[in-house]
C-alpha positions as CSV (number, residue, x, y, z in Angstrom):
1,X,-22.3,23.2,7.8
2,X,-18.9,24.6,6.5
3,X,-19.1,24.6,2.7
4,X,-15.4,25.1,1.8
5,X,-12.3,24.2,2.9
6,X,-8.8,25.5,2.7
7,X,-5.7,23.3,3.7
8,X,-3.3,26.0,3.7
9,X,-2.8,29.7,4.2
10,X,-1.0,30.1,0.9
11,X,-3.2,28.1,-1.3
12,X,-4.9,29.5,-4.3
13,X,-7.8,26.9,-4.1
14,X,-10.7,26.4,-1.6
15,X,-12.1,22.9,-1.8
16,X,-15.6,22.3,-1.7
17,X,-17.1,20.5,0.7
18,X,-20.6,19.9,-0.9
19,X,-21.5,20.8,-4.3
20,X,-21.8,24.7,-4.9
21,X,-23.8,26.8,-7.6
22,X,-23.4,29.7,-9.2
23,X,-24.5,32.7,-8.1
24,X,-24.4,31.4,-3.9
25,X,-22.1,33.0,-1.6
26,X,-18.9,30.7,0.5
27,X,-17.7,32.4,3.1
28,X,-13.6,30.7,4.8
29,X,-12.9,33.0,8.1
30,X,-13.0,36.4,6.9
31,X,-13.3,35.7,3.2
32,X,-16.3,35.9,1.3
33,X,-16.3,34.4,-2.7
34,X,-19.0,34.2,-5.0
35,X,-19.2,31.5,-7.3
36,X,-18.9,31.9,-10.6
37,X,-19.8,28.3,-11.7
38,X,-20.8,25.5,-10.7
39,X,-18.5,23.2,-8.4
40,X,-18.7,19.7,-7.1
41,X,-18.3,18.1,-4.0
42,X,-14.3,17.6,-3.5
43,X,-13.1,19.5,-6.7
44,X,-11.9,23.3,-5.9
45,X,-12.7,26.9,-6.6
46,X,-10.1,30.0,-7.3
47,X,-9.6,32.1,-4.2
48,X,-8.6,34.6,-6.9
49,X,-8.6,35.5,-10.6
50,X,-5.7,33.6,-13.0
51,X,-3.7,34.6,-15.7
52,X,-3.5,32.2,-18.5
53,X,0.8,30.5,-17.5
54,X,-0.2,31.3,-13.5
55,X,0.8,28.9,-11.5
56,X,-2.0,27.7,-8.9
57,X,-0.9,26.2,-5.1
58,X,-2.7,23.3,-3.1
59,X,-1.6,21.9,0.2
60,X,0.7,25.1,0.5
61,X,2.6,23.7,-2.6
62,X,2.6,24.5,-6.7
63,X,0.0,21.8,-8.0
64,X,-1.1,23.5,-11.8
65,X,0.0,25.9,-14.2
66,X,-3.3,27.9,-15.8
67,X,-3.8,27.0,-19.2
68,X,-6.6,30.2,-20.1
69,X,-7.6,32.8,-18.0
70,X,-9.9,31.8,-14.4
71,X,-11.7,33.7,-12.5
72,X,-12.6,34.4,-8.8
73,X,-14.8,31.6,-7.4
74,X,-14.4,30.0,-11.0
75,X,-13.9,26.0,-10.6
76,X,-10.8,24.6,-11.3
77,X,-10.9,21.9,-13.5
78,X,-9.0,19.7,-16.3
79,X,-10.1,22.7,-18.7
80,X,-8.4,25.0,-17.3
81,X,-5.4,23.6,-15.3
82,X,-2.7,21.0,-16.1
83,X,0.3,19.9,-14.4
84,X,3.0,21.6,-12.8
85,X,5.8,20.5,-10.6
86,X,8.7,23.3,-9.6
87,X,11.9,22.0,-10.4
88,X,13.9,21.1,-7.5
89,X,17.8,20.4,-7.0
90,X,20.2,19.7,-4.0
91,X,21.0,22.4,-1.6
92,X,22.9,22.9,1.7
93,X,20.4,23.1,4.1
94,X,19.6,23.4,8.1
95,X,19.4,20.4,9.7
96,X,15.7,18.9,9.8
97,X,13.9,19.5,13.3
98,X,10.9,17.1,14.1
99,X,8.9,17.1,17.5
100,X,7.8,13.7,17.5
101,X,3.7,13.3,18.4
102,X,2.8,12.5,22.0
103,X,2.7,8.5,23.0
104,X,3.0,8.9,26.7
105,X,-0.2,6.6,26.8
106,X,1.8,4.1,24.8
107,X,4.5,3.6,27.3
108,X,5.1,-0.4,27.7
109,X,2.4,-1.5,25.5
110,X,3.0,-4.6,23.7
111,X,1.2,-6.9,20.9
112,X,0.8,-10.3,20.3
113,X,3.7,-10.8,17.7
114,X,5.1,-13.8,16.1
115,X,8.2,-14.4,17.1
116,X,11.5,-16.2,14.4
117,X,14.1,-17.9,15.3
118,X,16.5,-14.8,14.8
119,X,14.4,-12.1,16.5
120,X,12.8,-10.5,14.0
121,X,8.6,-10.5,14.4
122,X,6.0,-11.5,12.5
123,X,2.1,-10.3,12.3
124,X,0.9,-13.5,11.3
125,X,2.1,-17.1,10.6
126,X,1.4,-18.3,6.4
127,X,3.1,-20.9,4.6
128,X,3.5,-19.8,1.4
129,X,3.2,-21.9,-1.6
130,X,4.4,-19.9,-5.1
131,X,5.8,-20.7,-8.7
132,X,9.3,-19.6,-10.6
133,X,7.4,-19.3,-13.6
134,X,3.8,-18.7,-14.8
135,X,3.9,-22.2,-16.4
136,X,3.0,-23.7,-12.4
137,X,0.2,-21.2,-11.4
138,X,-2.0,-24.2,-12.1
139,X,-0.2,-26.6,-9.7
140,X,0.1,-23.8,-7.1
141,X,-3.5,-23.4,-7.4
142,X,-4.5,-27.4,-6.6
143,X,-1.9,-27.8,-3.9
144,X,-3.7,-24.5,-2.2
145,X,-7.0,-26.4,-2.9
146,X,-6.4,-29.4,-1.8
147,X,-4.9,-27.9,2.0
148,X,-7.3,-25.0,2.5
149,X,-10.5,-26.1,3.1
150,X,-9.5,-29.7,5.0
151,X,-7.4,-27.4,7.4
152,X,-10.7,-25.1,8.0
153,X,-8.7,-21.9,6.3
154,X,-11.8,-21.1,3.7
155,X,-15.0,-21.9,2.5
156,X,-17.1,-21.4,-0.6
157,X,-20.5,-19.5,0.3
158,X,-21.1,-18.7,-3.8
159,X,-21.1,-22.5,-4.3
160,X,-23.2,-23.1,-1.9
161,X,-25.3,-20.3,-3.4
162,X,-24.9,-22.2,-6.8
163,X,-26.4,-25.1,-5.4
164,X,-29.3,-23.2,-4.1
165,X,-29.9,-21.6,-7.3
166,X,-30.1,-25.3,-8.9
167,X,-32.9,-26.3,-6.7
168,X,-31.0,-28.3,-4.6
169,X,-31.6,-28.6,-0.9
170,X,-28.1,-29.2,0.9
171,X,-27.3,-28.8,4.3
172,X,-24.7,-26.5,5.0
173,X,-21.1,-27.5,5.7
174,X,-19.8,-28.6,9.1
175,X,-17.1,-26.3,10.2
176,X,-13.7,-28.0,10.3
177,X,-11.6,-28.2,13.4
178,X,-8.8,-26.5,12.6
179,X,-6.1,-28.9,13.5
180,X,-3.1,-26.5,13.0
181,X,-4.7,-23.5,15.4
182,X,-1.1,-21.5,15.2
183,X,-0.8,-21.5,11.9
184,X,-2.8,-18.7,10.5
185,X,-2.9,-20.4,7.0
186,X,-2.1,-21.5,3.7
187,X,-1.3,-18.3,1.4
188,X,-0.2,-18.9,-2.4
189,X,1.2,-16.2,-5.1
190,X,0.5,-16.7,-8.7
191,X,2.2,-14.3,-11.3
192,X,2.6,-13.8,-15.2
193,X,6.8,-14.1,-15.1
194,X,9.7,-16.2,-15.3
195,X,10.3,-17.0,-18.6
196,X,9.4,-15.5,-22.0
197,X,10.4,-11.8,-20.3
198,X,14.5,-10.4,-20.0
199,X,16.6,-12.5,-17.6
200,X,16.4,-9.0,-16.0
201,X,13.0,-9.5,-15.1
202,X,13.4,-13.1,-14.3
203,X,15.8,-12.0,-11.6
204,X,13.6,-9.1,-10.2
205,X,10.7,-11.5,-9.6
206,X,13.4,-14.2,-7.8
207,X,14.7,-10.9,-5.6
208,X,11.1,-10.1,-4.8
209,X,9.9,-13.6,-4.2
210,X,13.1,-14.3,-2.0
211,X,11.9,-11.1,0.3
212,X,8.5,-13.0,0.4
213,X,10.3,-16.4,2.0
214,X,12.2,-14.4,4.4
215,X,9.3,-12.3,5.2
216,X,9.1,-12.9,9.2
217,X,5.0,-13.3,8.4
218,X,6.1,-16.7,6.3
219,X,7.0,-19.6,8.4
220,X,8.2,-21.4,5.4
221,X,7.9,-21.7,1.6
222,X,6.8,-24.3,-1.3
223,X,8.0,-23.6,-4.7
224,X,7.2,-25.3,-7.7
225,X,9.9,-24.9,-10.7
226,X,8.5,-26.3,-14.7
227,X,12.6,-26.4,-15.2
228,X,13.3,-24.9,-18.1
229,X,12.3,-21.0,-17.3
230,X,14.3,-18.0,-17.0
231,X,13.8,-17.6,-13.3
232,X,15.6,-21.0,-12.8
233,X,15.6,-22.6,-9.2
234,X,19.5,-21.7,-8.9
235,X,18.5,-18.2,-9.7
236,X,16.4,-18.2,-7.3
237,X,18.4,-19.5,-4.3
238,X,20.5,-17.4,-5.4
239,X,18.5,-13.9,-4.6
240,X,17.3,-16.1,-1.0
241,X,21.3,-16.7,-0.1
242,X,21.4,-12.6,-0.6
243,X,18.4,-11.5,0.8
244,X,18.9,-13.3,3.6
245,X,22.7,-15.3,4.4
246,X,20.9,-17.4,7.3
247,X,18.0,-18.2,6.3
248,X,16.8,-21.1,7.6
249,X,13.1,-21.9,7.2
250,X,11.9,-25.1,5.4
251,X,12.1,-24.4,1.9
252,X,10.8,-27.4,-0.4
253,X,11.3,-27.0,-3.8
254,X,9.8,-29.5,-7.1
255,X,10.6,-29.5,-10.1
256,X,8.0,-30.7,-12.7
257,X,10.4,-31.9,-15.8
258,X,12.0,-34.3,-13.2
259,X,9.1,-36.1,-12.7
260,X,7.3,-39.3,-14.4
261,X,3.8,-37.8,-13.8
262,X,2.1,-34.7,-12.2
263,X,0.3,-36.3,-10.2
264,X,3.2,-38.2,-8.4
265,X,4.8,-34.9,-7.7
266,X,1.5,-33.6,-6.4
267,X,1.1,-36.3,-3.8
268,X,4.7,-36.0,-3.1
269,X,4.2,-32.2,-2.5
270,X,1.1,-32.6,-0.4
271,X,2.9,-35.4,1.8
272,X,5.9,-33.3,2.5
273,X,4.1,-29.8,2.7
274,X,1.7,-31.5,5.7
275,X,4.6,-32.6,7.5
276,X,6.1,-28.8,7.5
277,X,2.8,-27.5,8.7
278,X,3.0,-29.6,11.8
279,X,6.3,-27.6,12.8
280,X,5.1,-24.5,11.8
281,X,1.7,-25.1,13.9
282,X,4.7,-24.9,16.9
283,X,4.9,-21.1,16.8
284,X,3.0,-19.2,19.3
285,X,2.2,-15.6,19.5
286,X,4.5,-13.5,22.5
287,X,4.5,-10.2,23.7
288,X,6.5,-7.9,21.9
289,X,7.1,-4.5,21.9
290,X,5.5,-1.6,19.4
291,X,8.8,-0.8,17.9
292,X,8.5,-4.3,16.0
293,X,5.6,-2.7,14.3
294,X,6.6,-1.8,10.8
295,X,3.8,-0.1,8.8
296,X,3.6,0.3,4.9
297,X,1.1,3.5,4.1
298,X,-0.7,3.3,0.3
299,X,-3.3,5.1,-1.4
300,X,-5.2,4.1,-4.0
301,X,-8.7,5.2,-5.9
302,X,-7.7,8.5,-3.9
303,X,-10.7,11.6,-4.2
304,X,-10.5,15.1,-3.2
305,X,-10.9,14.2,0.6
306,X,-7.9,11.8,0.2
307,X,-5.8,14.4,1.2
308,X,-7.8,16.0,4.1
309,X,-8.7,13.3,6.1
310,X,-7.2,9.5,5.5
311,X,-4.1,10.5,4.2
312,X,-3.3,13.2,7.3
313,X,-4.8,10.2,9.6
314,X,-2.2,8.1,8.2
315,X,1.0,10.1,8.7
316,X,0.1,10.8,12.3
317,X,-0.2,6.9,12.8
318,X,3.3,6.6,10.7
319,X,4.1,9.4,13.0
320,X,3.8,7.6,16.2
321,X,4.9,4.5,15.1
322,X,8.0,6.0,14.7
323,X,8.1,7.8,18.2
324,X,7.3,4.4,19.6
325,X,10.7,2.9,18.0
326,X,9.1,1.3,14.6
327,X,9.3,1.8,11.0
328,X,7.3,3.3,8.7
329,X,7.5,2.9,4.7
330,X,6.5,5.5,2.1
331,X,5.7,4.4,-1.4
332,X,4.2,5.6,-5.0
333,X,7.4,8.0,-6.3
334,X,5.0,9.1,-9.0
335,X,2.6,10.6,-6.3
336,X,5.7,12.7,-4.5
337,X,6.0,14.3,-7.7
338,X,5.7,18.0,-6.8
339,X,7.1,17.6,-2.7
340,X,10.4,16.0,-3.2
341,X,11.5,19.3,-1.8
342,X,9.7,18.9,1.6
343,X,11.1,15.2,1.3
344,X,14.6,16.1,0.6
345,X,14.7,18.7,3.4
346,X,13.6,15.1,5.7
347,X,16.5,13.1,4.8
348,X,19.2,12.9,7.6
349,X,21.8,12.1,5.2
350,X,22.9,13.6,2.0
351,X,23.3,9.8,0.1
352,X,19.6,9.7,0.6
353,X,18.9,13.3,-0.9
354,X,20.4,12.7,-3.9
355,X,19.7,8.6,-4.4
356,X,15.8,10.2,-4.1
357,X,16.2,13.0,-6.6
358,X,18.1,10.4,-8.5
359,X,15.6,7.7,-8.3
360,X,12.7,10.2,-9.4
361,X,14.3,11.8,-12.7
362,X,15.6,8.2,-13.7
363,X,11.7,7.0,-13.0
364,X,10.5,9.9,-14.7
365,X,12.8,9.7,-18.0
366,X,11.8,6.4,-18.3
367,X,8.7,7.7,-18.3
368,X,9.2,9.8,-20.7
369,X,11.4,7.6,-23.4
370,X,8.3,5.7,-23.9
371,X,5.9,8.6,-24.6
372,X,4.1,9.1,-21.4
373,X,4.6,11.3,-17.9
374,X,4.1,11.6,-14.1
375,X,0.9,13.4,-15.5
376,X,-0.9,10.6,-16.9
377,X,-0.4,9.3,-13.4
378,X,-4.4,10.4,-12.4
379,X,-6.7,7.8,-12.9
380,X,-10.4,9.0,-14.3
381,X,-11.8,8.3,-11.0
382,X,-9.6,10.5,-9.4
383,X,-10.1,13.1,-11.7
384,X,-14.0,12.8,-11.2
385,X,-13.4,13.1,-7.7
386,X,-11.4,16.2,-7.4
387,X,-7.7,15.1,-7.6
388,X,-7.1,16.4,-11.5
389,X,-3.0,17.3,-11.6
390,X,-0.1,15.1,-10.6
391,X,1.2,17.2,-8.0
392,X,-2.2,17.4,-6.7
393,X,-2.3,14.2,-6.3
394,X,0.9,13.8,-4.9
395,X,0.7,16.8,-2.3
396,X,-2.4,15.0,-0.3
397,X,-0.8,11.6,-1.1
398,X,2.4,12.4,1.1
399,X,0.3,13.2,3.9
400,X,0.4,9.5,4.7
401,X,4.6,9.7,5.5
402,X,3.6,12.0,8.3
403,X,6.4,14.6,9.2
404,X,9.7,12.3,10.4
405,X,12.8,12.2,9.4
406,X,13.6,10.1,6.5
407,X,16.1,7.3,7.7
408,X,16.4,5.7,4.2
409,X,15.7,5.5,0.6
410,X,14.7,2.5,-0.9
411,X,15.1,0.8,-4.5
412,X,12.1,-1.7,-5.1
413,X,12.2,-5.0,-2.7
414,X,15.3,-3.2,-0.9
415,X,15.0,-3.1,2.9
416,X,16.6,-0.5,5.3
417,X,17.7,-1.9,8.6
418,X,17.4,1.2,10.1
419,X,14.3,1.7,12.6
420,X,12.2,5.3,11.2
421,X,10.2,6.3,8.0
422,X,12.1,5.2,4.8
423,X,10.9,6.5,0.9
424,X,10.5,3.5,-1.4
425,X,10.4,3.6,-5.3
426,X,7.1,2.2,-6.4
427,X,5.1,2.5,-9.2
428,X,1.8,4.1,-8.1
429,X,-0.5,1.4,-9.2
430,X,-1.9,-0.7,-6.3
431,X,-0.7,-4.1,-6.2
432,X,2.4,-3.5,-7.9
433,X,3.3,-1.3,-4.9
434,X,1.6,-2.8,-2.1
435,X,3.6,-5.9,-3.7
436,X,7.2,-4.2,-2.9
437,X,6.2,-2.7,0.3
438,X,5.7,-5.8,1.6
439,X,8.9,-7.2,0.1
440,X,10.5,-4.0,1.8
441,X,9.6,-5.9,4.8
442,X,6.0,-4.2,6.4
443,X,4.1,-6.4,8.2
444,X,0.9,-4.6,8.4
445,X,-0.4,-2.0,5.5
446,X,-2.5,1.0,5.9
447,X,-4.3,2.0,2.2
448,X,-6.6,5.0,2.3
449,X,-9.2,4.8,-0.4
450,X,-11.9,7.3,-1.6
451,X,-13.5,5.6,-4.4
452,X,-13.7,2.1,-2.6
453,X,-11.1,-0.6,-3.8
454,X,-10.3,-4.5,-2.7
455,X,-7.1,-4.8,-2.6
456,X,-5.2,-7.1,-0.1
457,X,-1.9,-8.9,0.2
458,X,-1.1,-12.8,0.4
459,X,1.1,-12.4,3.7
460,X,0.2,-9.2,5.3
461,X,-2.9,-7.6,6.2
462,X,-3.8,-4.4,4.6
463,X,-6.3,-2.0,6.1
464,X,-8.3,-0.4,3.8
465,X,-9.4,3.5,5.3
466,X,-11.7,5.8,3.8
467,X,-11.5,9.2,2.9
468,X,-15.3,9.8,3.5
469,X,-17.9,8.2,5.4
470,X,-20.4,7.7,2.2
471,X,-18.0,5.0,1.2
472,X,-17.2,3.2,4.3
473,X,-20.7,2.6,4.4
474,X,-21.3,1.9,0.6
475,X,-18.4,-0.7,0.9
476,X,-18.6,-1.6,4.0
477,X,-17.1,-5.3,3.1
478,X,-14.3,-3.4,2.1
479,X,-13.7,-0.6,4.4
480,X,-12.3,-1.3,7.9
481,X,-11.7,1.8,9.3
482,X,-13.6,5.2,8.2
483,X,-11.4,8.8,8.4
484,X,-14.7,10.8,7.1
485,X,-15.8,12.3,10.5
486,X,-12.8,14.4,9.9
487,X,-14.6,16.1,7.2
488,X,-17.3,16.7,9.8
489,X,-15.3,18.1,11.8
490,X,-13.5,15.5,13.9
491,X,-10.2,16.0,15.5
492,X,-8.1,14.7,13.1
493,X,-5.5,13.4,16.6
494,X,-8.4,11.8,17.8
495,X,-9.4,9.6,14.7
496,X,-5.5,9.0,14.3
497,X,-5.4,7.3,17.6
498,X,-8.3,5.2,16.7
499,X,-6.6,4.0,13.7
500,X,-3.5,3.4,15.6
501,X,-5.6,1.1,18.0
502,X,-6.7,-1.1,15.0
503,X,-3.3,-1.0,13.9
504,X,-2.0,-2.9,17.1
505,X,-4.9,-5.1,17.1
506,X,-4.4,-6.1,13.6
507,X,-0.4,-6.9,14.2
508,X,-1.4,-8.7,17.2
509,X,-4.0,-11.3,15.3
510,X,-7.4,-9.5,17.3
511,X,-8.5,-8.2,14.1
512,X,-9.0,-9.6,10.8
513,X,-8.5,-7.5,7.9
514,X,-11.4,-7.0,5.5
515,X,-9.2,-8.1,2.3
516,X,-8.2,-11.5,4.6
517,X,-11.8,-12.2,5.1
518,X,-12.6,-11.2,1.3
519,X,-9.9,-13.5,0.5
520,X,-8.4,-10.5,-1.5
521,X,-4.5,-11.7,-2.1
522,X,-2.8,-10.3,-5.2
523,X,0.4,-10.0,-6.1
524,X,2.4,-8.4,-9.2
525,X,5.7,-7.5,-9.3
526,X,7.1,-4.5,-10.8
527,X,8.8,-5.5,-14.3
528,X,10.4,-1.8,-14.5
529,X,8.2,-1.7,-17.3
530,X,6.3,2.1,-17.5
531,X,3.6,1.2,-14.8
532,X,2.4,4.5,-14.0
């Protein structure tokens, strides 16, 4: 078995593909290193000695700047490297040349979509119930209670377990006849803001909320309002008459101060809300083409494989769904810290070069005016797994945007109208991104995980892919699709096109995402608070 690895020709670093000891002998093609300490699985060795202020490349790009002296075959660690990100600025440059990937065998397929009134297509058919303020979670929470289990959209196996475990001897539930079949179900959001926050904020969270009604996944929306927030019902409308000039779902509204009692509203809520589900159960699935699909690619609780197998996976599928006429969407500016040249050099247009460069030193002095940096970005589990810089980080995290052009650059909830891979500006934390990629208008998300995380979305699936097969299976409840038979030596083409293939069937309802079946549906919108 091949011990080490190297990504790139130029690279300074081998990575190690089990764990190595001192004294043994790696051989990579020609090169043979001996190992001057130890070295674990997914962390990296020097493919030469380092002067102290050297700087060190991964993934054929600066990564770390050599804080003492390192030897040949010496691991490379957080004691010895830190962060280090060349300095980039605009230049004229050659117009960008892409060979798209082959999808001869793609030629005329279709999905299952969901199809709205104005065209645009869906993966899935919600209602979504949410709040304006914090103040409502609790109402949003009963009216989802009261509709999700008499329409057969959940059950409760740890009650039943409870039960169980207090001796007593039930049968189990009868399953419900779903009597809504074409609507997929009843989806809420619940979230911290809306009042006590800047009226900035209050209108951020109405923008990205807005982009969740329109969302062609929602066939229409119940809002509850307390009535005295900052994020106040005309606000609101407001941010849904922009994001969308015709829109035209069913959009019920309820204000709580108006009312005598709670529980009147509730039963007023739960009488109206039934009689939308009827007309949303109308919608049925139609053939559509591929170029509807519109992808969102994520990482998160990323390892040293990240960047060799899922993340590589990834950008060939956002690679071919942009061959195939669709859209792709790149997140996480923190982790493109270090490649915004490569980036830059995609852009078709020069507005997009410099709104990206722009949108990355603004994120990043921000950053800085409240005492912290692109380099606290790692997480300790990616640092125990191999991924200890910033830019190392971010050079295996932009595998997942493939090699397109770049059609468009994105602020947070924006959308580009333009078919093609756009770059969105994200915070790198999970849900706060996979929040505004799916306001930016995916309909299905792909999240490459090496550590094993949860996380899912109230109105769009998101496929979790591993970076290693150990924890596909560890996680298996997690995990839907594994990318560590690269490692073994897979062809990384062929695992792509097995992704792309769950891809389809997920947009076209055949498969259920793990997070769905988990139940997994969190939200948090980006305050433009430091969320690194």
């Amino acid at each position: 078995m091949q011990k080490v690895l190297c990504i790139h020709p130029d690279d300074d670093m081998l990575v190690a593909l089990s764990d190595l000891v001192a004294g043994e002998v790696v051989q990579w093609e020609e090169e043979s290193i001996l190992v001057s300490s130890p070295v674990k699985t997914k962390h990296k060795l020097a493919r030469r000695a380092f002067a102290a202020g050297e700087i060190l490349r991964l993934y054929g790009v600066p990564v770390g700047k050599a804080t003492v002296q390192i030897r040949r075959g010496e691991a490379v660690t957080t004691e010895n490297l830190q962060h280090y990100a060349a300095d980039v600025e605009l230049a004229a440059q050659a117009a960008y040349s892409w060979t798209p990937p082959d999808v001869t065998r793609l030629n005329g397929a279709t999905f299952p979509g969901v199809v709205r009134a104005d065209g645009r297509v869906g993966t899935a058919n919600y209602w979504l119930i949410f709040p304006l303020v914090f103040c409502e979670n609790r109402n949003v929470e009963h009216l989802r209670n009261a509709l999700e289990a008499p329409l057969g959209y959940t059950r409760n196996d740890l009650a039943s377990f409870t039960l169980s475990l207090l001796g007593e001897d039930m049968e189990a539930p009868k399953p419900v006849v779903r009597p809504f079949p074409n609507l997929d179900g009843v989806r809420i959001i619940t979230h911290n803001g809306g009042c006590g926050g800047t009226r900035a904020d209050a209108r951020s969270l109405c923008k990205i909320l807005s982009a969740y009604a329109d969302h062609p996944n929602v066939a229409g929306i119940t809002v509850f309002s307390l009535g005295c927030q900052n994020a106040q019902i005309a606000m609101f409308q407001e941010a849904l008459a922009k994001q969308n000039p015709h829109f035209d779902k069913p959009c019920l509204i309820y204000e709580q101060q108006k009312w005598d009692s709670e529980e009147a509203m509730m039963k007023a809520v739960l009488t109206d809300t039934l009689v939308q589900l009827k007309e949303a159960n109308k919608v049925q699935r139609k053939p559509v083409p591929l170029s509807h699909l519109k992808i969102g690619v994520k990482c998160g609780g990323s390892d040293g494989f990240s960047g060799i197998s899922a993340n590589p996976a990834m950008g060939l599928v956002s690679d071919m769904v942009v061959a195939v006429g669709g859209s792709s969407i790149l997140a996480e500016f923190p982790e493109l810290c270090g490649v915004e040249a490569n980036l830059i050099e995609r852009c078709e247009n020069d507005d997009d070069k410099r709104r990206f460069l722009g949108l990355m030193r603004d994120f990043e002095a921000r950053a800085e005016a409240v005492g912290t940096h692109f380099a606290d970005n790692p997480s300790p589990g990616n640092i125990r797994d191999g991924l200890i810089t910033d830019a190392m980080k971010s050079a295996g995290a932009a595998k997942k945007g493939g090699t397109s052009p770049i059609v468009s650059v994105l602020d947070y909830g924006e959308q580009s109208a333009r078919p093609g891979l756009s770059l969105l500006c994200t915070p790198g934390g999970d849900v706060e991104s996979v929040t505004g990629i799916v306001a930016s208008g995916a309909n299905v998300v792909l999240f490459s995980t090496g550590l094993g995380t949860p996380t899912g979305n109230p109105i769009v699936p998101v496929l979790k892919i591993s970076s290693n097969t150990r924890v596909a299976k560890k996680l298996s409840d997690l995990i839907d699709y594994d990318c560590g038979p690269v490692i073994e030596g897979a062809p990384l083409q062929e695992v792509a096109s097995g992704l792309f293939d769950m891809v389809v069937a997920t947009a076209g309802g055949q498969y259920q995402a793990k997070a769905d079946r988990l139940q997994q549906y969190d939200f948090i919108f980006w305050k433009r608070d430091i969320s690194l």
